[in-house]
C-alpha positions in Angstrom: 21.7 -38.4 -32.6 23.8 -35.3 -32.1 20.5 -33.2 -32.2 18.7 -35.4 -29.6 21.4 -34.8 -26.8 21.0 -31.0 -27.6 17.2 -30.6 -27.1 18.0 -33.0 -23.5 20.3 -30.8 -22.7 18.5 -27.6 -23.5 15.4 -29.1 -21.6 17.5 -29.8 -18.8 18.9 -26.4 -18.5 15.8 -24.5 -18.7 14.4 -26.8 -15.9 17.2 -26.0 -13.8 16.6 -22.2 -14.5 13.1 -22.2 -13.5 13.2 -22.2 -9.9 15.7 -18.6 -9.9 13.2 -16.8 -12.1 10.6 -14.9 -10.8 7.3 -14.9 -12.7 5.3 -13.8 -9.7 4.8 -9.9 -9.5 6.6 -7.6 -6.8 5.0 -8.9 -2.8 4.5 -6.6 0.0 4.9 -7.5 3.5 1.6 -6.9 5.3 0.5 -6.9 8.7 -3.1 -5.7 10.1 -2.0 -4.3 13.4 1.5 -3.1 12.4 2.0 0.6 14.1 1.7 3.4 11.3 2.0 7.2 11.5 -0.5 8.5 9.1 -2.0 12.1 9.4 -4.2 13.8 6.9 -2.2 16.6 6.3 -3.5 19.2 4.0 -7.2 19.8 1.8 -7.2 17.7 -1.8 -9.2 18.0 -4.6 -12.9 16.4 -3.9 -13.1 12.0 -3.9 -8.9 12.3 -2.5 -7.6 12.6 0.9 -3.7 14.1 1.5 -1.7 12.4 4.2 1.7 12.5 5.6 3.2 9.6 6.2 6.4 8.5 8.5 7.6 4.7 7.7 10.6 2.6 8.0 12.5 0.2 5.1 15.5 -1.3 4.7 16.3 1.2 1.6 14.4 4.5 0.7 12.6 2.4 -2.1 11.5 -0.2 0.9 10.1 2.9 3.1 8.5 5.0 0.1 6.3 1.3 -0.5 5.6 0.7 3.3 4.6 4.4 3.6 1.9 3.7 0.5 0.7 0.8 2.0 0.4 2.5 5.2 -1.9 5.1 3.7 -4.1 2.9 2.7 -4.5 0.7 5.4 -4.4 3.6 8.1 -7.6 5.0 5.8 -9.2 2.1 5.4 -9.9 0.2 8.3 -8.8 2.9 11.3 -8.9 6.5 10.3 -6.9 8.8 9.8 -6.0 12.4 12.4 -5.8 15.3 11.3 -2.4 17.1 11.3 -2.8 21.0 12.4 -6.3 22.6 11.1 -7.1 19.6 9.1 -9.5 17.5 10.8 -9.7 13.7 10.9 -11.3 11.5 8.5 -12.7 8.0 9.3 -12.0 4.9 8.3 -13.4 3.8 4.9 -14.7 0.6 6.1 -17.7 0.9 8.3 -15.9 -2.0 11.0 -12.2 -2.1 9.9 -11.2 -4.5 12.1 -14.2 -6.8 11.7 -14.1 -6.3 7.9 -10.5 -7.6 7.6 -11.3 -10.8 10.1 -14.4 -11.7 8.0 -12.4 -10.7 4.5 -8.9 -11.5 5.5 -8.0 -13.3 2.0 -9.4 -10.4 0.1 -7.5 -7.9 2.0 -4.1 -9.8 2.4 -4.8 -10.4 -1.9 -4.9 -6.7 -1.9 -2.1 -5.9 0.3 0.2 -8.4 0.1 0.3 -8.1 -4.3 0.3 -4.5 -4.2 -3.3 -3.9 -5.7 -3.7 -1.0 -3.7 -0.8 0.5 -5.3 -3.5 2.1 -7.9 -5.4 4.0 -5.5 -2.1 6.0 -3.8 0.7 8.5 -5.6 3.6 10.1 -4.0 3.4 14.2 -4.2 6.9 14.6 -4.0 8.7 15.4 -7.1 11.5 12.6 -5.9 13.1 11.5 -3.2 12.2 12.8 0.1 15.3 14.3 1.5 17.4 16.3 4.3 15.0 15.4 7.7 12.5 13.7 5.4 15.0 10.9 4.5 17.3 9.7 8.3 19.4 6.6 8.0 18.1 4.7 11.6 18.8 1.5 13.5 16.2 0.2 11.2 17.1 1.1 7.7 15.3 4.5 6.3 12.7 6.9 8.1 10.8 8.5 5.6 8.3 11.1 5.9 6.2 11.4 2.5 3.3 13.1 1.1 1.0 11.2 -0.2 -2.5 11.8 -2.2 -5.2 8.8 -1.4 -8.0 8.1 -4.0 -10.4 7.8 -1.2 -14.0 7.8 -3.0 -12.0 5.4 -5.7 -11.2 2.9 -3.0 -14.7 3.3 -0.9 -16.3 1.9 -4.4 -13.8 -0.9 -5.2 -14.7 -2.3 -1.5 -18.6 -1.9 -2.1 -18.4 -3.6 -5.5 -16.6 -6.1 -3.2 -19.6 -6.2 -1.3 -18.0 -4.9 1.9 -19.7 -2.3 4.2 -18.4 1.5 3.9 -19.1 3.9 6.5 -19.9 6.6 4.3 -23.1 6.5 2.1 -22.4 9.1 0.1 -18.9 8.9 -0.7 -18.5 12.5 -2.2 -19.3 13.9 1.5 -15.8 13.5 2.8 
């Protein structure tokens, strides 16, 4: 009898535990038409593009994340400027906009559980510091440099059977 109360008890407890863990993987907060600064910043080895990127979070961790994500949305659906010499690259997507209207569950899937995480890796040896790293009104400004996978993500979205604007992806 003894044993019986145990295993309702131990039933009950893990129940009551279920709802505070987590077995869901790290979400991103993502918003097509969000303002980012993103400017290709310097040359990269062939298939990659190099941006800088300026981005707010609530912690350096927060900003670092936002900054990713706004890589790869900047080069995906808008384009990115070019910072000094460099020149400015298009977006990725033949029609950004109308791409993410007429794919909007793919794209907030991609976003939104960090998928696009794969395709983006932070230069930086750390943590960006001095003016690279302000406490604002609105948590941490970062500015970052970042190195894109470019002709990695141009062939995930045509296996995806969306439309690229480049048909040779080495060309850019």
């Amino acid at each position: 009898m003894k044993l019986n109360i145990f295993k309702n008890h131990a039933v009950l407890f893990v129940l009551l535990l279920l709802p505070f863990t987590s077995v869901d993987a790290k979400r991103y907060s993502f918003k097509i038409d969000s303002q980012r600064e993103v400017y290709v910043c310097r040359s990269a080895k062939p298939g990659y593009k190099m941006v800088e990127v300026i981005a707010y979070g609530r912690n350096v961790d927060k900003a670092i994340d936002k900054a990713k994500m706004d890589a790869v949305v900047v080069l995906t659906f808008f384009g990115a400027s070019g910072k000094g010499e460099m020149e400015s690259v298009p977006a990725i997507l033949l029609d950004g906009r109308k791409e993410y209207d007429n794919n909007r569950k793919f794209f907030d899937k991609f976003f939104k559980k960090g998928q696009f995480m794969s395709y983006v890796e932070d230069v930086n040896s750390g943590y960006p510091t001095g003016s690279n790293n302000i406490k604002t009104s609105r948590g941490r400004r970062v500015r970052i440099i970042l190195l894109v996978d470019w002709n990695g993500l141009a062939k995930y979205y045509k296996e995806a059977g969306l439309k690229t604007a480049v048909s040779e992806l080495s060309e850019y």
